[in-house]
N, C-alpha and C positions, 0 to 999 in steps of 0.2 A: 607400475610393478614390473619387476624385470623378468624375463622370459625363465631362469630359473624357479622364479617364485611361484609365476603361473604352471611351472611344471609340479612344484611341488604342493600344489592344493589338489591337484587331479592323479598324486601318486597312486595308484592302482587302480585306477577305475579307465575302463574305455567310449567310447563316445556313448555308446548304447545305457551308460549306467548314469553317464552326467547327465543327459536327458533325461532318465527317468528318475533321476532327484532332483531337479528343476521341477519336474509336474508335483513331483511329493510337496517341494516346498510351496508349489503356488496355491495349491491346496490346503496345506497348514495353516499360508497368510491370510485365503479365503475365512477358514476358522477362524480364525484371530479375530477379524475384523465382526463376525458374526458377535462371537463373545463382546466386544468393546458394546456391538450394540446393545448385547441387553443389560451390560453391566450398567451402560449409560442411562438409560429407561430405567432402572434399581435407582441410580443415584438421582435421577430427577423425581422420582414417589417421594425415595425419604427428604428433600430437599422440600416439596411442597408438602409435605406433613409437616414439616418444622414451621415451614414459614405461613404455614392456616394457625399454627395453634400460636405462635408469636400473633398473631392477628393482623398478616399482612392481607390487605385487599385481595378478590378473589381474582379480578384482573392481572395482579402483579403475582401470583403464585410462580414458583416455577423460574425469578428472575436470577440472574448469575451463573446457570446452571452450565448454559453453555461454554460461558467465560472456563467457568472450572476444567471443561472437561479439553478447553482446547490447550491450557496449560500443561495438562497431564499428558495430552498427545502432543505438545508440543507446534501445536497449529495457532493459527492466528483465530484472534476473539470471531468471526465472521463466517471460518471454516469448521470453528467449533457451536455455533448457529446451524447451523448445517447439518453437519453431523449429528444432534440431538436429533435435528428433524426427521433426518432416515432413520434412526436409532426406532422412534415413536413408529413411525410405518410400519416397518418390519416387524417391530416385536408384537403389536398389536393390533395390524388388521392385515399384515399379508404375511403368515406363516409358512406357506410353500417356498416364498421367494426366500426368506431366512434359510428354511433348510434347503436349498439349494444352496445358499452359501456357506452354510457348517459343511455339507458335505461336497464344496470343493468346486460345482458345478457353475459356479456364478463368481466374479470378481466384485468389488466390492463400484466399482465405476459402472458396472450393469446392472448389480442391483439398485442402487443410485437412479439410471437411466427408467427401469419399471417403474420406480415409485415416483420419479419425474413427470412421466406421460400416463399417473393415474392420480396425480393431484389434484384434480377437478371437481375428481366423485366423491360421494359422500362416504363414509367409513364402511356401508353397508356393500355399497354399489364397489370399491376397492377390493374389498374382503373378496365379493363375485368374480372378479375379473381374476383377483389372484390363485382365485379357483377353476377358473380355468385356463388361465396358461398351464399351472402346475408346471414350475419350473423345477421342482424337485423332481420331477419323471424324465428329465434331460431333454425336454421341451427344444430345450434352444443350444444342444450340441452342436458344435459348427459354424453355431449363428454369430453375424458381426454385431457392430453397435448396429448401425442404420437397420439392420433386419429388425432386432430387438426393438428397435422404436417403432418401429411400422408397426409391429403385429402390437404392443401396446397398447400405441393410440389408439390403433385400429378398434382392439378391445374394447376403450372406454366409451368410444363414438358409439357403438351398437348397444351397451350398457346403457348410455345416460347422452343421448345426443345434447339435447338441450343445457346440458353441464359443459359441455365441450364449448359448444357455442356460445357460452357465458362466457367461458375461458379467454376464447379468444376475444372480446367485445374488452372486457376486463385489460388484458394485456398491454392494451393502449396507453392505459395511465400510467403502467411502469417502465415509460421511456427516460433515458436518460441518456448522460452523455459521459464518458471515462477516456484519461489519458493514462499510458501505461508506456516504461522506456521502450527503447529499441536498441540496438549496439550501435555503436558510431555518434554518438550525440543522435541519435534517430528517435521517432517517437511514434509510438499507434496513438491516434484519434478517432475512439468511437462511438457511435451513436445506434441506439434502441429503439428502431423508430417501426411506427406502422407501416407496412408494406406498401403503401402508398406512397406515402411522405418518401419513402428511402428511394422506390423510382425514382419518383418526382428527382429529386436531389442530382441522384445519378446521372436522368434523364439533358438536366441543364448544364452539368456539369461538362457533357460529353459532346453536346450541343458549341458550347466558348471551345472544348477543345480541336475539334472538326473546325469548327469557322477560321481559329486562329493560324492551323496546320496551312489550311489551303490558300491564306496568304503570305507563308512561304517562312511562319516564324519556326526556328529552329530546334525549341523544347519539345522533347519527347509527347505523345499525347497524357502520359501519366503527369511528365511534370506539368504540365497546362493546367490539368483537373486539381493539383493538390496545389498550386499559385492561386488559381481561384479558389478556392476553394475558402482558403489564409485570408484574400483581401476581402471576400463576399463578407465572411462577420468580424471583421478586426476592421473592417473600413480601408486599410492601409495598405500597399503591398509588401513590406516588409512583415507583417504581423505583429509589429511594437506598438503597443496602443492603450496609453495610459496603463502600463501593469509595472506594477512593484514587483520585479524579480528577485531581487535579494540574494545574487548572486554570491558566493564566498569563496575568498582566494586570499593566500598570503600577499602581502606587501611586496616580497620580494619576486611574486610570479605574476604581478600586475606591475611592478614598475622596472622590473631588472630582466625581466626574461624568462626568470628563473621556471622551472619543469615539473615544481609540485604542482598538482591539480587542483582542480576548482570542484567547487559542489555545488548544484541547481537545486533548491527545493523543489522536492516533487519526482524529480527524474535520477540524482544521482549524483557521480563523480562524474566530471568531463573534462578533458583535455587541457593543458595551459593554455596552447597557442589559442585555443578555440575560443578559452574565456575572456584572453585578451581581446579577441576578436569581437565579441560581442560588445565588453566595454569597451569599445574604440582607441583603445589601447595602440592597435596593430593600425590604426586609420589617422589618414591625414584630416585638415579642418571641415572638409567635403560629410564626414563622417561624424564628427561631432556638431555641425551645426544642425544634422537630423535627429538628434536625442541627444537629450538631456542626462547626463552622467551625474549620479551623487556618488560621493563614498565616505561609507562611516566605518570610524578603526575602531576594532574588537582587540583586544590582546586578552593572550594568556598566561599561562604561570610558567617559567622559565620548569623544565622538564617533565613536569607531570603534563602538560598541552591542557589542561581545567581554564577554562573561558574566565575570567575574571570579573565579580559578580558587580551587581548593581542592587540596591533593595527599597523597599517603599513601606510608609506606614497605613497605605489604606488598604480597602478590602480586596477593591479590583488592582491589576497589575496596568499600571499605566504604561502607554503605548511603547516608551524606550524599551520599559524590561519586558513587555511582550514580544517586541522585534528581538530581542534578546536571547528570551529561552527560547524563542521560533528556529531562532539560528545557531543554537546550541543542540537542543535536541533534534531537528531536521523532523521527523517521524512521530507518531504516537509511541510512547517509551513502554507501554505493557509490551512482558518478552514475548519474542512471534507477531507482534501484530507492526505492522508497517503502515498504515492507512495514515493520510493527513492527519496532520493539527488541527481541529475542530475548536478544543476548549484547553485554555491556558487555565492548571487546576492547582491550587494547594495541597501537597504533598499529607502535611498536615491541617487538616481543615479548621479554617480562617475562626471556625462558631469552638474548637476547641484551641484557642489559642496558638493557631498555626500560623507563620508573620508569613506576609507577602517580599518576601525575598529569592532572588534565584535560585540559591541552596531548597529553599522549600518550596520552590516552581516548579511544573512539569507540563508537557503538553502533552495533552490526552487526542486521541480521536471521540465524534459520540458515544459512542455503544461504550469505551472503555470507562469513561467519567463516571457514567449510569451507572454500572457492573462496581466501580468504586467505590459507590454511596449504596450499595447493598447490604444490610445488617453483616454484621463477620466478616468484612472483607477490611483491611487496614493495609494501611500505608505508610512508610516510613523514611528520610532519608538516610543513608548511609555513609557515616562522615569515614574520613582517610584521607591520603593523598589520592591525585591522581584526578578523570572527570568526573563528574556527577555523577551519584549514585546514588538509587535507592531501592528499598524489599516491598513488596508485595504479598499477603499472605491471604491464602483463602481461607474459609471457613472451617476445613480441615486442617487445619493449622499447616499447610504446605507453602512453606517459603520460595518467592522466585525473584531473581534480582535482575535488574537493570541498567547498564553504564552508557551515558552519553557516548553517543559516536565520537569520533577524533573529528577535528577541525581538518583542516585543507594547510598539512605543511609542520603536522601536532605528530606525526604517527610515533618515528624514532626519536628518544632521549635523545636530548640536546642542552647541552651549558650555555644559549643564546637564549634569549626573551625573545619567544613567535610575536609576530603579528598578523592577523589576518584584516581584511576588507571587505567588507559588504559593500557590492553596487549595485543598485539602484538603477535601471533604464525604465527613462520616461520617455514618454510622448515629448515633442519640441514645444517648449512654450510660449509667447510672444514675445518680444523685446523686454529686457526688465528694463532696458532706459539708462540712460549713461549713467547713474550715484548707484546701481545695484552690480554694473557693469565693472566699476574701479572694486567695488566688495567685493565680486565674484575672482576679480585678477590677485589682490591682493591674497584671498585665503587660499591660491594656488601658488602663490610667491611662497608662504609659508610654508605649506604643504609642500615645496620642492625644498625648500631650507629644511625641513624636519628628515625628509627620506634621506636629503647628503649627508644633513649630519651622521643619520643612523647608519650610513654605510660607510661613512670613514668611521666611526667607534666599530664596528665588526672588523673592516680590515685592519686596525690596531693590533 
């Protein structure tokens, strides 16, 4: 925004006035968010009133509910999980912490944080604690998060010791481990571990990086612990170790140089030089004879960039057109939800005549497949030019659509037929032996007569 514009939002007001409609409005969003929750708790009664007298199981009462509500805010299936969850809390066993947040006193991340550090206790034992913080009396005016958690927990411990201590015993089993990008082709790796185990870890990691310092090798102590760290469960020290990456990049930025980028499942868009780099592209024979390079061609439809489809007549999607829509849709394709590829789904279901074809492929995460097969929830593809498309409609009859991402090289209208490449790095594998050795030469003899051709028909 240019310095005009910003003068012209703040036309008569002076510093004293902007601040204190800043507090106004932070106070409104407080409201908002109080309203969405009980609106939310409304729509999950009548949602399991429906679905008892439909005579769904008393266990599944209550399913899709989240789904719905994260469409409507616009969040991902997981945030909209969540969000029900405090919705329930708040409206119905800690009423102080609500009004606290109609009346402005509470943000919707610290009422969040209460009902986090009083999860433990039973409805009754919550209900108590919420009665006495009484966060509607400005209890926690001033207070940061960390305070707010403390005096919490604090609360539930004297409440319900033995809950706590559940809690913690409990926490164990929900270890897990999540990769998330970083900028720069960077990546966070991490792990949920009991406070033991994550020492422990620390402990020997810092152990290799000390010993290694003081014989004089020259990596930082941080790069020491995350080299180790790579070879200790990948075995290897590069970290390639038997994984299907399924790298994607056009033809012409894996074999010409060319600057459109590449796309990694899982992480993102990543640099040309970088992908070449990876498929040894950018590397002499030193470099191919440590991994195994495949690459399989994808093409698209000359200007719309739509992946060009493959189809099958059985139920399940056989492995090509699963590698396929894996590599077309990148993501779980519900709008807002980003989460892995879990389950390759029919769009229209296979029991009502829905063909296993790409057009009617999608890849789902779990929780979205599930929330799919939910009475009232339908799906449909949306034919046109252009990529893949299809609607989604929940049981309030509110439509939401979804278009495959662009390929690697698809973005701007173009008069030329894209091509992209999927590669493939493996592990090295043993000699194939001189008669698979002449196959391997030969289908790279091709494969370089196919890319010259296609580059003298372009510069024609």
């Amino acid at each position: 925004m240019t310095d005009d514009g910003t003068a012209a939002l703040g036309a008569g007001l002076d510093a004293a006035a902007i601040v204190d409609e800043l507090r106004v409005l932070e106070g409104r969003k407080s409201a908002i968010t109080a309203r969405q929750a009980r609106l939310a708790v409304s729509l999950d009664l009548i949602r399991r009133r429906e679905q008892a007298d439909a005579g769904m199981p008393a266990d599944q009462l209550g399913a899709g509910v989240g789904a719905e509500i994260a469409l409507a805010r616009r969040e991902s299936p997981a945030k909209g999980g969540r969000l029900l969850g405090l919705a329930r809390a708040l409206v119905t066993e800690m009423p102080h912490t609500l009004a606290a947040l109609e009346a402005g006193q509470l943000n919707e991340w610290r009422a969040t944080l209460l009902v986090r550090e009083t999860a433990c206790l039973p409805a009754a034992g919550r209900a108590a604690v919420d009665e006495e913080l009484a966060a509607d009396t400005g209890t926690f005016d001033g207070a940061g998060d960390r305070a707010i958690t403390a005096v919490a927990r604090a609360a539930a411990y004297r409440r319900d010791p033995r809950s706590v201590t559940e809690r913690a015993a409990h926490a164990a089993t929900e270890r897990y481990v999540s990769l998330r990008p970083a900028p720069d082709t960077m990546c966070y790796l991490a792990a949920l571990l009991p406070v033991a185990a994550g020492v422990a870890v620390q402990a020997a990691l810092t152990r290799h990086a000390d010993a290694a310092r003081a014989t004089g090798e020259p990596r930082s102590r941080g790069q020491l612990m995350a080299d180790e760290l790579v070879e200790r469960i990948t075995g290897t020290p590069g970290g390639i170790s038997g994984v299907d990456i399924q790298l994607v990049m056009t033809d012409r930025t894996l074999f010409r140089g060319d600057s459109d980028p590449a796309r990694l499942p899982g992480y993102g868009v990543v640099p040309a030089g970088w992908a070449r780099s990876l498929a040894g592209a950018d590397h002499g024979p030193d470099q191919g004879q440590r991994m195994r390079i495949w690459i399989r061609r994808l093409y698209t439809a000359p200007g719309t960039g739509e992946l060009v489809g493959m189809d099958s007549r059985a139920r399940l999607f056989p492995p090509g057109l699963r590698r396929f829509i894996q590599a077309r849709d990148d993501t779980c394709r519900t709008p807002y939800c980003d989460a892995p590829i879990r389950h390759l789904d029919h769009v229209v279901p296979w029991r009502d005549g829905g063909p296993t074809t790409s057009g009617n492929g999608a890849g789902l995460c779990e929780a979205c497949n599930h929330t799919k097969e939910t009475p009232d929830w339908t799906a449909h593809p949306r034919a046109g030019p252009g990529r893949h498309a299809l609607q989604l409609t929940s049981p309030t009859g509110h439509t939401y659509h979804s278009t495959a991402p662009p390929l690697p090289g698809t973005g701007p209208p173009s008069r030329f037929h894209q091509g992209s490449a999927a590669v493939e790095v493996r592990d090295p594998e043993p000699d194939p032996g001189p008669n698979r050795r002449r196959r391997y030469a030969r289908h790279r003899r091709a494969n370089a007569l196919l890319h010259a051709r296609a580059a003298s028909r372009t510069a024609a």
